[in-house]
Biopython code that builds the backbone (N, CA, C, O; Angstrom):
import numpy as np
from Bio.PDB.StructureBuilder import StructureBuilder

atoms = [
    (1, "UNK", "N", (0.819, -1.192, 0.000)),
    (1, "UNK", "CA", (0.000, 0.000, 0.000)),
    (1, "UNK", "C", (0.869, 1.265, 0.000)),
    (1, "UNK", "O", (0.558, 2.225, -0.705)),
    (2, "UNK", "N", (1.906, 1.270, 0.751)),
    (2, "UNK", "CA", (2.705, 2.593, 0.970)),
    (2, "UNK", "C", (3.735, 2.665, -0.448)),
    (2, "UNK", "O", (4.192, 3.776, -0.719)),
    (3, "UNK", "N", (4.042, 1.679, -1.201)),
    (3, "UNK", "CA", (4.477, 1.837, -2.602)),
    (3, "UNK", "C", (3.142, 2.281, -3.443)),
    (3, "UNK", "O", (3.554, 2.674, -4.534)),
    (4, "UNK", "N", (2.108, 2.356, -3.406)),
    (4, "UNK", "CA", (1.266, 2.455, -4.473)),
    (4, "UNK", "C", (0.973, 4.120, -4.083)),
    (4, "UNK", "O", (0.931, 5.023, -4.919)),
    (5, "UNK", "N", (0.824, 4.247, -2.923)),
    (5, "UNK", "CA", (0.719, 5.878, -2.437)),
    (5, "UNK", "C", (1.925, 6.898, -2.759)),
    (5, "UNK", "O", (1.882, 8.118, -2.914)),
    (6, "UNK", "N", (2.751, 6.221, -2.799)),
    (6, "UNK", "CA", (4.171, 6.511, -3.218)),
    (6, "UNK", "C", (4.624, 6.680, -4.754)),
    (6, "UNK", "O", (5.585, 7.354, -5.126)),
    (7, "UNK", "N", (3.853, 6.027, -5.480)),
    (7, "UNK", "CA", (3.850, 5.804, -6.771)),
    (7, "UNK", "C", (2.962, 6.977, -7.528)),
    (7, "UNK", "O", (3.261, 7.665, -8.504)),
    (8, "UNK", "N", (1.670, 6.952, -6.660)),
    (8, "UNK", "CA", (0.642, 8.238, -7.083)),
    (8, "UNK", "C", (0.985, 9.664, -6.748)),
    (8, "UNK", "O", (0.563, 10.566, -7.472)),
    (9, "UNK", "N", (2.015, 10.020, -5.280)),
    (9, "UNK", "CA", (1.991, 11.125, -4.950)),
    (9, "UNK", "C", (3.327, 11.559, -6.416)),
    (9, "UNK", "O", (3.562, 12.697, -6.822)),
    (10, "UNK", "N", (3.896, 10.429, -6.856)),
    (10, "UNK", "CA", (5.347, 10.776, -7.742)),
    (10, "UNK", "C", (5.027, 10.831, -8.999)),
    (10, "UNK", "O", (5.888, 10.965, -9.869)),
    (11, "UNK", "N", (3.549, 10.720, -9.302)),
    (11, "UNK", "CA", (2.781, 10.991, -10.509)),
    (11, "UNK", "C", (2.213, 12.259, -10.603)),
    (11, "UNK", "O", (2.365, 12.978, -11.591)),
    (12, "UNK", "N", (1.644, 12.527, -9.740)),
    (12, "UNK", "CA", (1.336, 14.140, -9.355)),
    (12, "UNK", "C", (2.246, 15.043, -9.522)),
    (12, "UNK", "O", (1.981, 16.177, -9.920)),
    (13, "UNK", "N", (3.870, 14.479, -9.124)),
    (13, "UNK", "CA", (4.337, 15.481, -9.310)),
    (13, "UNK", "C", (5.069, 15.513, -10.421)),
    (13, "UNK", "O", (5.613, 16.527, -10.859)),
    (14, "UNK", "N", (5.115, 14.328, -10.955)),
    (14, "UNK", "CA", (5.732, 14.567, -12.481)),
    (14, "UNK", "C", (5.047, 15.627, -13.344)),
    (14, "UNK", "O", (5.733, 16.330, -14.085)),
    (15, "UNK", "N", (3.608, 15.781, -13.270)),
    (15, "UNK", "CA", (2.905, 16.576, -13.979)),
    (15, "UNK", "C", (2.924, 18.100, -13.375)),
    (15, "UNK", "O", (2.157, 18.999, -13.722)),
    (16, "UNK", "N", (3.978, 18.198, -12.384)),
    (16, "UNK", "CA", (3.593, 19.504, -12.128)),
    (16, "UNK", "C", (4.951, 20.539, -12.957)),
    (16, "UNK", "O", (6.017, 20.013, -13.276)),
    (17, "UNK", "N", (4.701, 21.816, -13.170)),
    (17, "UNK", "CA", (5.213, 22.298, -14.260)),
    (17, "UNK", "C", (5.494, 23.569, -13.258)),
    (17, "UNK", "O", (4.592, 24.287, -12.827)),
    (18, "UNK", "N", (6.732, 23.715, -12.990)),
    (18, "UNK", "CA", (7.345, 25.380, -12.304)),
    (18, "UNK", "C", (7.314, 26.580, -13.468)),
    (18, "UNK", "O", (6.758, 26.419, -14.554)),
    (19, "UNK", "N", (7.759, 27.376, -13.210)),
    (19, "UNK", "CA", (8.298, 28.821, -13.956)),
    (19, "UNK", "C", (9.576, 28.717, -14.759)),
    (19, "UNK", "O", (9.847, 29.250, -15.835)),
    (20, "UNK", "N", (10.312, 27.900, -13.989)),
    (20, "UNK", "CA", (11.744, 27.860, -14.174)),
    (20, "UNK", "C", (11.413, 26.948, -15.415)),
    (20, "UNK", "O", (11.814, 27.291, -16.527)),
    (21, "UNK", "N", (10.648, 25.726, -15.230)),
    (21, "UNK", "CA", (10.303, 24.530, -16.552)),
    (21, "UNK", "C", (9.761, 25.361, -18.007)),
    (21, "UNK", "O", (10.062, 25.070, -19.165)),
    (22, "UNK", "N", (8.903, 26.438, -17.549)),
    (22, "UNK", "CA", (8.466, 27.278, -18.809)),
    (22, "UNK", "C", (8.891, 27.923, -19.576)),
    (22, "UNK", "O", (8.434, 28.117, -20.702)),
    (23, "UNK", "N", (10.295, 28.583, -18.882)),
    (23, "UNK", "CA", (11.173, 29.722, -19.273)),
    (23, "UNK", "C", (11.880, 28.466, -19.881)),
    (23, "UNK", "O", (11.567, 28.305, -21.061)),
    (24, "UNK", "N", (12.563, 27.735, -19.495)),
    (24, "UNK", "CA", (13.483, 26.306, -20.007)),
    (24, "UNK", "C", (13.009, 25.950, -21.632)),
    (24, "UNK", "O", (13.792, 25.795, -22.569)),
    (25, "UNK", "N", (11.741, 25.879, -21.686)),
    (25, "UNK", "CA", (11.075, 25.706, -23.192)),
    (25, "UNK", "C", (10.681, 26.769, -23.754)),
    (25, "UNK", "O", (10.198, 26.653, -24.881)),
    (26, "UNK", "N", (10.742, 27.688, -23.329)),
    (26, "UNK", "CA", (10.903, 28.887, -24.183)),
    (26, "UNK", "C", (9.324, 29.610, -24.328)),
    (26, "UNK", "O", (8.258, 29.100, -23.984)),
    (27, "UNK", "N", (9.583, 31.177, -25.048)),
    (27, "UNK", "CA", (8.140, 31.552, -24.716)),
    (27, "UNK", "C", (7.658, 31.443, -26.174)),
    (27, "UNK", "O", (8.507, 31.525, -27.061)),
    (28, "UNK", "N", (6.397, 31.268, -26.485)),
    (28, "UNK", "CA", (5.599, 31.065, -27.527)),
    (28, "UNK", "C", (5.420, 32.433, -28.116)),
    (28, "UNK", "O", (5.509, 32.673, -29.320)),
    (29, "UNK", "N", (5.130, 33.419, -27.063)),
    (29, "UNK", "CA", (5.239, 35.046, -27.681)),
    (29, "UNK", "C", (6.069, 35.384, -27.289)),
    (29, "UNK", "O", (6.313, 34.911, -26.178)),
    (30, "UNK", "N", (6.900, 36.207, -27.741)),
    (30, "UNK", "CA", (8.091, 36.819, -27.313)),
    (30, "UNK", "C", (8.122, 38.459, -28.381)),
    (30, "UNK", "O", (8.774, 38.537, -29.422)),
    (31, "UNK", "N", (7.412, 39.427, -27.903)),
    (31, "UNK", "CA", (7.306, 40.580, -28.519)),
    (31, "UNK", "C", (7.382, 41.596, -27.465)),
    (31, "UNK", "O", (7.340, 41.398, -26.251)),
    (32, "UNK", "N", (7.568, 43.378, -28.458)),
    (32, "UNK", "CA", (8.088, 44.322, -27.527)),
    (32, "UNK", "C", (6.474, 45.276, -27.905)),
    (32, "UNK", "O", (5.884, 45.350, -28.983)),
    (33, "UNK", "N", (6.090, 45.949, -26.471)),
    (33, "UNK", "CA", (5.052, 46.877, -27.138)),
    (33, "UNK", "C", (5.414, 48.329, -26.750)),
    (33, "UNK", "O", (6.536, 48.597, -26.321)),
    (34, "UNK", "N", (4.547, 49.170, -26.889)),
    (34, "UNK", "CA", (4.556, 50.560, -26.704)),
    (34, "UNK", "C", (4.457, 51.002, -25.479)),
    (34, "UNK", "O", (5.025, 51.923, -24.893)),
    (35, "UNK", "N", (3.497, 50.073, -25.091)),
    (35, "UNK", "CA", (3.219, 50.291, -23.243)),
    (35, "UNK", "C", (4.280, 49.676, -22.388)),
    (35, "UNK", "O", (4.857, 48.589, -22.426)),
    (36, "UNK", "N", (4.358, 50.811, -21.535)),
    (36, "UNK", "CA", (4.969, 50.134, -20.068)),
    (36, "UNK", "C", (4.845, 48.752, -19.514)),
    (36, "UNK", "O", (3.814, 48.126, -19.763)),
    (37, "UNK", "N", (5.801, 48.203, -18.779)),
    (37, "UNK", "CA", (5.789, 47.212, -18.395)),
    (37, "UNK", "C", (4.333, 47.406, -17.308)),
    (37, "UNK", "O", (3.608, 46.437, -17.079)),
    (38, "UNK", "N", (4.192, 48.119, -16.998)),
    (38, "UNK", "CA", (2.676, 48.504, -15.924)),
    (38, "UNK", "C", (2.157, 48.604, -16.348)),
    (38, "UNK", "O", (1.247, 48.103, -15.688)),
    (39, "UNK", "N", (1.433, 49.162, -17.810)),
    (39, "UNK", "CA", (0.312, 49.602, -18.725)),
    (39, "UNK", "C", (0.168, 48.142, -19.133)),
    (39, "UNK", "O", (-0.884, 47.516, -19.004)),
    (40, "UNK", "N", (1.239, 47.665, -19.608)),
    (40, "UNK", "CA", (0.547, 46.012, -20.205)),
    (40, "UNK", "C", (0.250, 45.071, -19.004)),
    (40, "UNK", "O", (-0.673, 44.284, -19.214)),
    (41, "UNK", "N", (0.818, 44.998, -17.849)),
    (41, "UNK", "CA", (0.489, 44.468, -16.891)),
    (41, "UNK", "C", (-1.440, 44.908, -16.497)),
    (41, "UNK", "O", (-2.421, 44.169, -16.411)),
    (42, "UNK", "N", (-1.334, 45.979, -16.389)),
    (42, "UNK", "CA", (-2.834, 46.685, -16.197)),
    (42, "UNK", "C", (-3.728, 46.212, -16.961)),
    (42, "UNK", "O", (-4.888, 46.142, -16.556)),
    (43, "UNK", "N", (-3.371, 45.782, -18.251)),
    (43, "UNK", "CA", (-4.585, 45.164, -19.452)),
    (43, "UNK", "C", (-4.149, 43.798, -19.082)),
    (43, "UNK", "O", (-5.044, 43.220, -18.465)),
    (44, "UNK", "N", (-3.172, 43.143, -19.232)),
    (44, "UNK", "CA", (-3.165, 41.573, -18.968)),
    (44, "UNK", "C", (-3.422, 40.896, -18.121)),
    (44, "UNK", "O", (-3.660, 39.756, -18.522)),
    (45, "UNK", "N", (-3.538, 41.070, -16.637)),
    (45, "UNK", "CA", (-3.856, 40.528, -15.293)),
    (45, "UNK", "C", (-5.325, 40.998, -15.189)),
    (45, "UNK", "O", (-5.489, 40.779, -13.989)),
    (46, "UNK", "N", (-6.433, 41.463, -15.593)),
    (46, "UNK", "CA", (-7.681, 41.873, -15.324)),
    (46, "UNK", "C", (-7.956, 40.166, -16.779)),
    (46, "UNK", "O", (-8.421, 39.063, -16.493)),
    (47, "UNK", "N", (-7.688, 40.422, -17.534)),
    (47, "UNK", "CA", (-8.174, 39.540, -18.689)),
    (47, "UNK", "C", (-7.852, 38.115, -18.593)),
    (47, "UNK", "O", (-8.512, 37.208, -19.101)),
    (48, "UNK", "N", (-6.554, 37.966, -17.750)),
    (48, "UNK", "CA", (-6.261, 36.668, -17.728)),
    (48, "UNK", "C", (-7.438, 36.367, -16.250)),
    (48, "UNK", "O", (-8.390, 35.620, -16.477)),
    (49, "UNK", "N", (-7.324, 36.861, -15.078)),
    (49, "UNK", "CA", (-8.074, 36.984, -14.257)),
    (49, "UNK", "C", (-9.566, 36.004, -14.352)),
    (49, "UNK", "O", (-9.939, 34.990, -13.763)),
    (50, "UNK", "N", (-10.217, 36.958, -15.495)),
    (50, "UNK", "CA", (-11.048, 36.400, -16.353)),
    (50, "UNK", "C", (-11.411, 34.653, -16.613)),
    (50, "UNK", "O", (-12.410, 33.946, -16.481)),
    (51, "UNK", "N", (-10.153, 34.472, -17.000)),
    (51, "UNK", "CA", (-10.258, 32.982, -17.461)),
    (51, "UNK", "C", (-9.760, 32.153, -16.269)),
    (51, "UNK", "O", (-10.021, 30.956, -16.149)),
    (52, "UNK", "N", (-9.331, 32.566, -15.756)),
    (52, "UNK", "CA", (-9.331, 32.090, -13.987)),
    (52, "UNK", "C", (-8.598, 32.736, -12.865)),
    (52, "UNK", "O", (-7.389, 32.756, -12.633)),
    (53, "UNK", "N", (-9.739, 33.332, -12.131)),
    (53, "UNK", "CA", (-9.220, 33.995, -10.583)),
    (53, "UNK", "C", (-8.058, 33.840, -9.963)),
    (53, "UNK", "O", (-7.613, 34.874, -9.465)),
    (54, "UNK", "N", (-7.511, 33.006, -9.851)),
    (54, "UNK", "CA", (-6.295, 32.430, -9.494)),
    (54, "UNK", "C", (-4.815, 33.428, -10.426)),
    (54, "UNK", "O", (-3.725, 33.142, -9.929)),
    (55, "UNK", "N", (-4.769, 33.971, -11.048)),
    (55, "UNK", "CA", (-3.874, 35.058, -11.969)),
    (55, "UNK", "C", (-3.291, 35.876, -10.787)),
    (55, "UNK", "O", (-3.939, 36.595, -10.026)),
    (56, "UNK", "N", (-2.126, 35.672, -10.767)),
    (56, "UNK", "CA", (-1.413, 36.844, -9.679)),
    (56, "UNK", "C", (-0.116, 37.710, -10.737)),
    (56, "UNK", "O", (0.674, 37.367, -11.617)),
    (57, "UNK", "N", (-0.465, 38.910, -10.066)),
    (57, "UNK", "CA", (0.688, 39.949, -10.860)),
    (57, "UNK", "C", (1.322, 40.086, -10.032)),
    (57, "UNK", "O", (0.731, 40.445, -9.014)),
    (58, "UNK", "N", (2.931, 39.894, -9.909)),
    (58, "UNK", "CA", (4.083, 40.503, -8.828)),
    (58, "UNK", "C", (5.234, 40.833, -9.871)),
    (58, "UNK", "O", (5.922, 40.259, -10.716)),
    (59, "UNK", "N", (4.988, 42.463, -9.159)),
    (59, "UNK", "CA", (6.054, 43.161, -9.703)),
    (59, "UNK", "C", (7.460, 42.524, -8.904)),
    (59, "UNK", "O", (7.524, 42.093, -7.753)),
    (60, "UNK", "N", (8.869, 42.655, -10.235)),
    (60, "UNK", "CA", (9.883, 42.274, -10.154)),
    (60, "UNK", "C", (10.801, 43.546, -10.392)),
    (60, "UNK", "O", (10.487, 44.732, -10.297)),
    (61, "UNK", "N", (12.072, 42.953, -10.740)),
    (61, "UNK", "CA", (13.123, 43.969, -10.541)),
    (61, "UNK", "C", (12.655, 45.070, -11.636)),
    (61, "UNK", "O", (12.439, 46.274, -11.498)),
    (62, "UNK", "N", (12.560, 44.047, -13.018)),
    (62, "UNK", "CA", (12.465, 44.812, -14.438)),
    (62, "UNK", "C", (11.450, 44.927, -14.487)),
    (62, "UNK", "O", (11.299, 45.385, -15.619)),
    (63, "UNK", "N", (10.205, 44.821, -13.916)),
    (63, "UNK", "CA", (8.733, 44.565, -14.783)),
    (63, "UNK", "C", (7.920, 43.841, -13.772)),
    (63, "UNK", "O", (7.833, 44.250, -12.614)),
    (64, "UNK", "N", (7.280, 42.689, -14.230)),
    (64, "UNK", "CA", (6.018, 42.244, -13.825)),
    (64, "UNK", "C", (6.304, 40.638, -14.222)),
    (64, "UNK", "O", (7.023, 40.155, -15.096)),
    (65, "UNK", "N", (5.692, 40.196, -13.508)),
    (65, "UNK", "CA", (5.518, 38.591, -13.815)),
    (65, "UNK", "C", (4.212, 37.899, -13.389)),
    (65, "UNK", "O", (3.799, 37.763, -12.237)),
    (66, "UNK", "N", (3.757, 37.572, -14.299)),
    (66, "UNK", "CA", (1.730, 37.055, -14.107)),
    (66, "UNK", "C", (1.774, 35.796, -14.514)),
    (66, "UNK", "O", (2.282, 35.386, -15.558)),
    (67, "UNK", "N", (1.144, 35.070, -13.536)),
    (67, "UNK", "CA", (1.400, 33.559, -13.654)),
    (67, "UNK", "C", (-0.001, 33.225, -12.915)),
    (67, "UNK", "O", (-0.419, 33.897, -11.972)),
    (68, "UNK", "N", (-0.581, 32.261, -13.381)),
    (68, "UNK", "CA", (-1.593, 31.166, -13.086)),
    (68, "UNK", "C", (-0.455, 30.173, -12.396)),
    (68, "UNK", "O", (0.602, 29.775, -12.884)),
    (69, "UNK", "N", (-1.002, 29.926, -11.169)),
    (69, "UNK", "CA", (-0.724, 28.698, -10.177)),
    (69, "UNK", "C", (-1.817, 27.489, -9.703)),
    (69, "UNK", "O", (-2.681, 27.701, -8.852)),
    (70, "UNK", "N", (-1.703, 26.665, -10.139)),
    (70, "UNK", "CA", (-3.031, 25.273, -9.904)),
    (70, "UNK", "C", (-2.171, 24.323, -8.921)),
    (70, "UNK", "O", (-1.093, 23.739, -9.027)),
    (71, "UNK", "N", (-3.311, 24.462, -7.752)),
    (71, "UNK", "CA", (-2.585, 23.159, -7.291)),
    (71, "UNK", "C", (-2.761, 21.739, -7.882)),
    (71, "UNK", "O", (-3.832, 21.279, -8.279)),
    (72, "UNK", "N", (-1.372, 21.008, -7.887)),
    (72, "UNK", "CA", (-1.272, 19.473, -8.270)),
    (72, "UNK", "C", (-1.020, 19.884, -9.574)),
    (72, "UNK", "O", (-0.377, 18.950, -10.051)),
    (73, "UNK", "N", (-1.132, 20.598, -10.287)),
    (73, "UNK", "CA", (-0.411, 21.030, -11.747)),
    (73, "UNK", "C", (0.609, 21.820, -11.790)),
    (73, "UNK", "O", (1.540, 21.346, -12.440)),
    (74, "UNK", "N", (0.850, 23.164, -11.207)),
    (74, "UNK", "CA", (2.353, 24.036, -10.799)),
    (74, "UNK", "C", (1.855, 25.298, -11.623)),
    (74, "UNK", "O", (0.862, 25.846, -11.144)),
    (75, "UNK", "N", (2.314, 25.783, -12.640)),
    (75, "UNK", "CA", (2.215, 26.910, -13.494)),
    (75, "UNK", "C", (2.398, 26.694, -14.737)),
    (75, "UNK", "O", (3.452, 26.443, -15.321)),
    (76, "UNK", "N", (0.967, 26.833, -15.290)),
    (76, "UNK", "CA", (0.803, 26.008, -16.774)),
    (76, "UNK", "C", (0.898, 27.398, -17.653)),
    (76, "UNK", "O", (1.141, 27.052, -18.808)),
    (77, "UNK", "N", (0.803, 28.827, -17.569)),
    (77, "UNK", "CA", (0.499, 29.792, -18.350)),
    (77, "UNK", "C", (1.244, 30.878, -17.373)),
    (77, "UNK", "O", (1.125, 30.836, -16.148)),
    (78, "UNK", "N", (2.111, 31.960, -18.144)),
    (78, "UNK", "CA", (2.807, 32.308, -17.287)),
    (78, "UNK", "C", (3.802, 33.739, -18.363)),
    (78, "UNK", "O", (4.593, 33.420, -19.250)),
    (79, "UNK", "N", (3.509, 35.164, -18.003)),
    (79, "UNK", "CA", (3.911, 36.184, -18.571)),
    (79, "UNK", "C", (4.976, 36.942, -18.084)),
    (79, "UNK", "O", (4.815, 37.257, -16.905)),
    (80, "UNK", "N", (6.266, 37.442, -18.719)),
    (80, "UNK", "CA", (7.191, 38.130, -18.393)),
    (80, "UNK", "C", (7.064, 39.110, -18.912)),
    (80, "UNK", "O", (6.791, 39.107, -20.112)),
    (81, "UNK", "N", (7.229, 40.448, -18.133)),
    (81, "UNK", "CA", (7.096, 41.576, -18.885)),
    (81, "UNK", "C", (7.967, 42.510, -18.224)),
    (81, "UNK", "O", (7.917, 43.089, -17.139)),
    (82, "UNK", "N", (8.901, 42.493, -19.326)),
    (82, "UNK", "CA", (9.889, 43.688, -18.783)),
    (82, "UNK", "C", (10.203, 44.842, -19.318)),
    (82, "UNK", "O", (10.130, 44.913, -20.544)),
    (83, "UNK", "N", (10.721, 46.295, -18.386)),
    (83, "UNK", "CA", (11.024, 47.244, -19.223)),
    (83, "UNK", "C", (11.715, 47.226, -19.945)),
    (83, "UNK", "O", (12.546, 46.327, -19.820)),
    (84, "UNK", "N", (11.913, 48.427, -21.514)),
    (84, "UNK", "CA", (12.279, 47.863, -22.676)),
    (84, "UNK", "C", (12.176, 49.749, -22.902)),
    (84, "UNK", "O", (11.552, 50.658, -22.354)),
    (85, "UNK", "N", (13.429, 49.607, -24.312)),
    (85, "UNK", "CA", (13.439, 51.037, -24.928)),
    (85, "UNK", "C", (12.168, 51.612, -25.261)),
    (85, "UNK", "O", (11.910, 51.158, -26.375)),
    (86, "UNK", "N", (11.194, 52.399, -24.883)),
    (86, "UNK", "CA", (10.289, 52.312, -25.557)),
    (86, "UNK", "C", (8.691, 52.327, -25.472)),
    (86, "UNK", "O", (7.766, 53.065, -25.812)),
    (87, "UNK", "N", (8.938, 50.743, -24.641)),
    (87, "UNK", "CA", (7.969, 50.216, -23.805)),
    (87, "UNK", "C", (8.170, 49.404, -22.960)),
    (87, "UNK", "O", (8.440, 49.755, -21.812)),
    (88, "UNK", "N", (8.090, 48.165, -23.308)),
    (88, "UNK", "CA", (8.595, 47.023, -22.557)),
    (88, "UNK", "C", (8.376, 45.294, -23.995)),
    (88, "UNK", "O", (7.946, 45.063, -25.125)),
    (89, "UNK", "N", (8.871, 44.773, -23.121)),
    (89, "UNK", "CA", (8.989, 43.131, -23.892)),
    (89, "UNK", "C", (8.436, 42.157, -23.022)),
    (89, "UNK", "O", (8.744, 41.869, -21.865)),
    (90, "UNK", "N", (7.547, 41.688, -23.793)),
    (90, "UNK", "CA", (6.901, 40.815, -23.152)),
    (90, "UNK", "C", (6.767, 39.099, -24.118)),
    (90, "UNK", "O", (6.407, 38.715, -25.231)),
    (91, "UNK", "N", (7.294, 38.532, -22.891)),
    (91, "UNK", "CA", (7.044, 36.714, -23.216)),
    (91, "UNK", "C", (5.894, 35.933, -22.407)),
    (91, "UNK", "O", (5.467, 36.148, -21.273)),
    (92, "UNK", "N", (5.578, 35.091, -23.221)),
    (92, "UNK", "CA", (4.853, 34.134, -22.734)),
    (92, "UNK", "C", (4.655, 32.925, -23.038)),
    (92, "UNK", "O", (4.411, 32.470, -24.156)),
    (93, "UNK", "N", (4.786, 32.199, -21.737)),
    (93, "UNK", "CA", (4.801, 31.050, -21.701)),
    (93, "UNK", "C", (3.544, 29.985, -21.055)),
    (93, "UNK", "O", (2.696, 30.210, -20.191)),
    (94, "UNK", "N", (3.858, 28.611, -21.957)),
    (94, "UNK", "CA", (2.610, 27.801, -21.606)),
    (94, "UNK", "C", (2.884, 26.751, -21.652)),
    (94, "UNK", "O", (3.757, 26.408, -22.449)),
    (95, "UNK", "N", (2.073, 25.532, -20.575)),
    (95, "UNK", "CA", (2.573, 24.128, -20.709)),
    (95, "UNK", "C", (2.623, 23.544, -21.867)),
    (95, "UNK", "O", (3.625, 22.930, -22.234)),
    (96, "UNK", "N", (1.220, 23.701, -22.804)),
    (96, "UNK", "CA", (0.960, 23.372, -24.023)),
    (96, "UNK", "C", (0.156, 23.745, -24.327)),
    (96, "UNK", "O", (-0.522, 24.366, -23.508)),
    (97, "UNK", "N", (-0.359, 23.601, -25.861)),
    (97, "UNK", "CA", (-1.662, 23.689, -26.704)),
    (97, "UNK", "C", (-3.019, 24.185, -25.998)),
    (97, "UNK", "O", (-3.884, 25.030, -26.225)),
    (98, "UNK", "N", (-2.807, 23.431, -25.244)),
    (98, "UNK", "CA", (-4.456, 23.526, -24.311)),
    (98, "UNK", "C", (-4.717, 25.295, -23.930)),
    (98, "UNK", "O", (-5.731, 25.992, -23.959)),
    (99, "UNK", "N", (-3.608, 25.520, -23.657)),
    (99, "UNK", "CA", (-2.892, 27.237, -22.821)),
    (99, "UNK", "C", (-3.334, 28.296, -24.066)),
    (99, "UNK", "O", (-3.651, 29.448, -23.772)),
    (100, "UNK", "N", (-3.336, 27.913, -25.244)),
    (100, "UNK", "CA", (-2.962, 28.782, -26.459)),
    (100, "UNK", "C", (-4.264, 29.999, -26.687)),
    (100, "UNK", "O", (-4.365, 30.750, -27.657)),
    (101, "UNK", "N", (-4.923, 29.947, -25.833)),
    (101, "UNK", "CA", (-6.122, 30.962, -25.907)),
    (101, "UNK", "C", (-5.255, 31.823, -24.993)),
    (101, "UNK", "O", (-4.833, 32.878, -25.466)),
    (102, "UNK", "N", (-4.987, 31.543, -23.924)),
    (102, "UNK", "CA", (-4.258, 32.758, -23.282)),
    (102, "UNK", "C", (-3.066, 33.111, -23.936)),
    (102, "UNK", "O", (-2.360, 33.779, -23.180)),
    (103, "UNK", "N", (-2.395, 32.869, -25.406)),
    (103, "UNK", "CA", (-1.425, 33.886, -25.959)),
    (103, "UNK", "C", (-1.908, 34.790, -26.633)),
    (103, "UNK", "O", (-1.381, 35.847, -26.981)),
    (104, "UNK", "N", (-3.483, 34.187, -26.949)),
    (104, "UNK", "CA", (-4.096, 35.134, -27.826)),
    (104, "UNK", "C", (-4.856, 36.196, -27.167)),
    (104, "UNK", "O", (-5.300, 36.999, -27.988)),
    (105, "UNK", "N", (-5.202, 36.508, -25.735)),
    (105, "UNK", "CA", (-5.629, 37.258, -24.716)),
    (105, "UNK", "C", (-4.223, 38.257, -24.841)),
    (105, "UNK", "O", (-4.190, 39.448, -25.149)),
    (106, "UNK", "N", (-2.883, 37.189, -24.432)),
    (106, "UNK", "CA", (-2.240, 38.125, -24.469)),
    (106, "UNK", "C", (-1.387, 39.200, -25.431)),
    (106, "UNK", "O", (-0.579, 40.077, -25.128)),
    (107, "UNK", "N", (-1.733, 38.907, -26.274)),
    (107, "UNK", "CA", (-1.530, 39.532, -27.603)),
    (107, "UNK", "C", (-2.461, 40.440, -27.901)),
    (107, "UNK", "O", (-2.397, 41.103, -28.936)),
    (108, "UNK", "N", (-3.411, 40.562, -27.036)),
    (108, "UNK", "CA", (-4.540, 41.549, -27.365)),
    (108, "UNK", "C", (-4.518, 43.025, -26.869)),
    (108, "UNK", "O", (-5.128, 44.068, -27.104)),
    (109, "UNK", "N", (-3.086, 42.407, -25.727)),
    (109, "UNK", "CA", (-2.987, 43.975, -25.173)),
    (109, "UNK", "C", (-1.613, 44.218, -25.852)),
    (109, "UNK", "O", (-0.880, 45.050, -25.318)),
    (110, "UNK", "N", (-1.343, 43.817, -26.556)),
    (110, "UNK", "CA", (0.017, 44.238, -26.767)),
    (110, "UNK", "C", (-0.345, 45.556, -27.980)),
    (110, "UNK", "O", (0.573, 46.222, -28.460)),
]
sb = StructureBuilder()
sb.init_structure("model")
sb.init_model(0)
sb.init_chain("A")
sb.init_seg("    ")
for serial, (resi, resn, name, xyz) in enumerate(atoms, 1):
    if name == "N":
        sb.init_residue(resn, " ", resi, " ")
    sb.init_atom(name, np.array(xyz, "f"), 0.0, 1.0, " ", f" {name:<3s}", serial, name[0])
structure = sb.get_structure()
């Protein structure tokens, strides 16, 4: 019994997906806009929000970082936005396919 519990809790976590795993595979958008790293933060965290409550914005050194956190999954969808000549640059990242409506949310504020 304690191998089979052992076996399930190490399945759970195979499927769970950090920040660090997202940035590792790279971002699917990777573009610069006109707006501030705060102006695009301001349109992107209300919209992602949207598609689930769980959306947290924490400002960083350069910018902003907005990430969806699920428990037993980790961080499947997940935005970098940093200042930039201009405006700022913003990436985004996603576990997979399933995620791909939120590049297109986020492309909406760009």
């Amino acid at each position: 019994m304690r191998i089979l519990i052992g076996a399930v809790g190490l399945a759970l976590l195979a499927g769970c997906v950090s920040p660090a795993d997202l940035e590792e595979k790279g971002p699917v958008l990777d573009s610069l806009t006109q707006k501030s790293a705060r102006d695009y933060s301001k349109c992107l965290t209300p919209k992602w929000q949207d598609l689930n409550a769980r959306v947290a914005s924490t400002e960083t050194e350069s910018g902003y970082r907005i990430r969806l956190d699920i428990d037993m999954v980790g961080t499947p969808v997940m935005a970098l936005v940093e200042e930039a000549a201009g405006g700022a640059k913003v990436r985004v990242y996603i576990r997979n396919s399933t995620w791909s409506n939120w590049v297109s949310v986020a492309r909406s504020c760009i």
